[in-house]
C-alpha positions as CSV (number, residue, x, y, z in Angstrom):
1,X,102.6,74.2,89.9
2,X,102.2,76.7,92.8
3,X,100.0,75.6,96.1
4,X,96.5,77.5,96.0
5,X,96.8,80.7,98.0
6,X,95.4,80.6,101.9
7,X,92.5,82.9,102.5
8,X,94.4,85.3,104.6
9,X,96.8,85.8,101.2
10,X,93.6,86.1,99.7
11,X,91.7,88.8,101.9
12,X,95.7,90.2,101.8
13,X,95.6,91.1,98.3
14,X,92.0,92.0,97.9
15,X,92.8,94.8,100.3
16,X,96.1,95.8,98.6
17,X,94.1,95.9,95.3
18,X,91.2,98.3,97.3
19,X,94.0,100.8,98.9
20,X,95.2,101.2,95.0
21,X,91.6,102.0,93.7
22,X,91.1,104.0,96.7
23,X,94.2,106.0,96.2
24,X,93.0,106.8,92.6
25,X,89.4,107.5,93.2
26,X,89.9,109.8,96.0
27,X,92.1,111.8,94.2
28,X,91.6,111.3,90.4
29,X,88.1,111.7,90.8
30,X,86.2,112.2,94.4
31,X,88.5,115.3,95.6
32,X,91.2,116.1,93.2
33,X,94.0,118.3,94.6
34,X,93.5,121.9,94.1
35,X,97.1,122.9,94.0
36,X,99.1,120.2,92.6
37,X,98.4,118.2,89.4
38,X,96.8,115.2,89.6
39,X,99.1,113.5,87.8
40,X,102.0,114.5,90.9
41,X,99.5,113.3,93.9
42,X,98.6,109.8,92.0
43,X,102.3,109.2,91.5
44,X,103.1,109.8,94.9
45,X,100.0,107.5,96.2
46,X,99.9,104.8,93.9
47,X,103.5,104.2,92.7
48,X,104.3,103.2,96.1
49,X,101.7,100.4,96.3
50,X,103.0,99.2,92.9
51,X,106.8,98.3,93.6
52,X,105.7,95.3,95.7
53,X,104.4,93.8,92.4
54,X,108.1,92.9,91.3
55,X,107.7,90.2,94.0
56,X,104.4,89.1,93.4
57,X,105.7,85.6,92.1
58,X,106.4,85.3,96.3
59,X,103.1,86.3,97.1
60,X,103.5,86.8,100.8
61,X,106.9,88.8,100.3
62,X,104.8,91.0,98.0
63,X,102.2,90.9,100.9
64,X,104.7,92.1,103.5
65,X,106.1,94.7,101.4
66,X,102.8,96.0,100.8
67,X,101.9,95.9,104.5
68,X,105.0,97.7,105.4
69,X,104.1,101.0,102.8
70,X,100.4,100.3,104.3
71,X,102.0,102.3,107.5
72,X,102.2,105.3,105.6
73,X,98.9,104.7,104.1
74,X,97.7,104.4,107.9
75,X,99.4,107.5,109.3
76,X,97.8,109.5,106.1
77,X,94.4,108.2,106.9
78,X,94.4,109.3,110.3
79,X,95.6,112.8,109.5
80,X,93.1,113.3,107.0
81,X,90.2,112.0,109.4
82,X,91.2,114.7,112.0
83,X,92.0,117.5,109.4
84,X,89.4,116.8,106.5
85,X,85.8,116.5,107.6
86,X,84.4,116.2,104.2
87,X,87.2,113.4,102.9
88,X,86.5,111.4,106.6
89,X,84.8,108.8,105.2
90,X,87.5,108.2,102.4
91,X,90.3,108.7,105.1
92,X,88.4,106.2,107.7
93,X,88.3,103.4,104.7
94,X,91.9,103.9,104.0
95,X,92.5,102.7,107.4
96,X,90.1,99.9,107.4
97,X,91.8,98.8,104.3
98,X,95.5,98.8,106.4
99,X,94.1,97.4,109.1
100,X,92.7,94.7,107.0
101,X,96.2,93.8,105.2
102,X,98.3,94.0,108.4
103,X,96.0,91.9,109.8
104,X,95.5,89.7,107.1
105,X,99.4,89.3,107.4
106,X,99.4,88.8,111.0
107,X,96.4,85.6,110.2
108,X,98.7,84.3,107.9
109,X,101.8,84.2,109.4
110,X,102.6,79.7,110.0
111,X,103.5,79.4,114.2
112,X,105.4,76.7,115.7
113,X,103.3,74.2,117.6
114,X,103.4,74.5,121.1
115,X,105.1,72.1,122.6
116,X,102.6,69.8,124.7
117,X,103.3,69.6,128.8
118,X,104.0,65.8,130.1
């Protein structure tokens, strides 16, 4: 039997799950590319976000995997925000969401104690 996950694993993979849906609503359906099949773009945005799933039995290696590709996900959603005034919003969530799961990382990672002063 595996312990219950914390809340930052929780709030980790909540945002993992909205960066996927985000990736395929913003191109599948809110601003498909013009140029390149859609089929190309969601390959190249959502396959990347599914490989940490073959370590999803280690939740937090899945997590860390996933907040690692998140960087990407980060440096495309600042681009877009300074390049694409109509897909800002979109672009401004997609960085939410990687701020989220780094952070949620970050909140979950176990310190040592500090050790006390005599």
């Amino acid at each position: 039997m595996s312990a219950p996950l914390s809340t930052a694993s929780r709030v980790g993979l909540a945002a993992w799950i909205a960066l996927i849906a985000l990736q395929c609503a913003w191109y599948a359906w809110l601003f498909p590319p013009q140029r390149i099949p859609v089929v190309l773009v969601l390959a190249i945005t959502v396959i990347p976000l599914l490989l940490p799933l073959f370590a999803i039995r280690q939740v937090r290696r899945a997590l860390l995997l996933v907040g690692m590709l998140s960087l990407f996900y980060f440096c495309h959603g600042i681009a877009e925000s300074w390049s694409s005034a109509q897909e800002r919003g979109l672009a401004l969530l997609e960085v939410l969401l990687t701020l989220v799961l780094i952070g949620a990382l970050g909140a979950g990672v176990k310190r040592k104690p500090k050790p006390s002063a005599s």
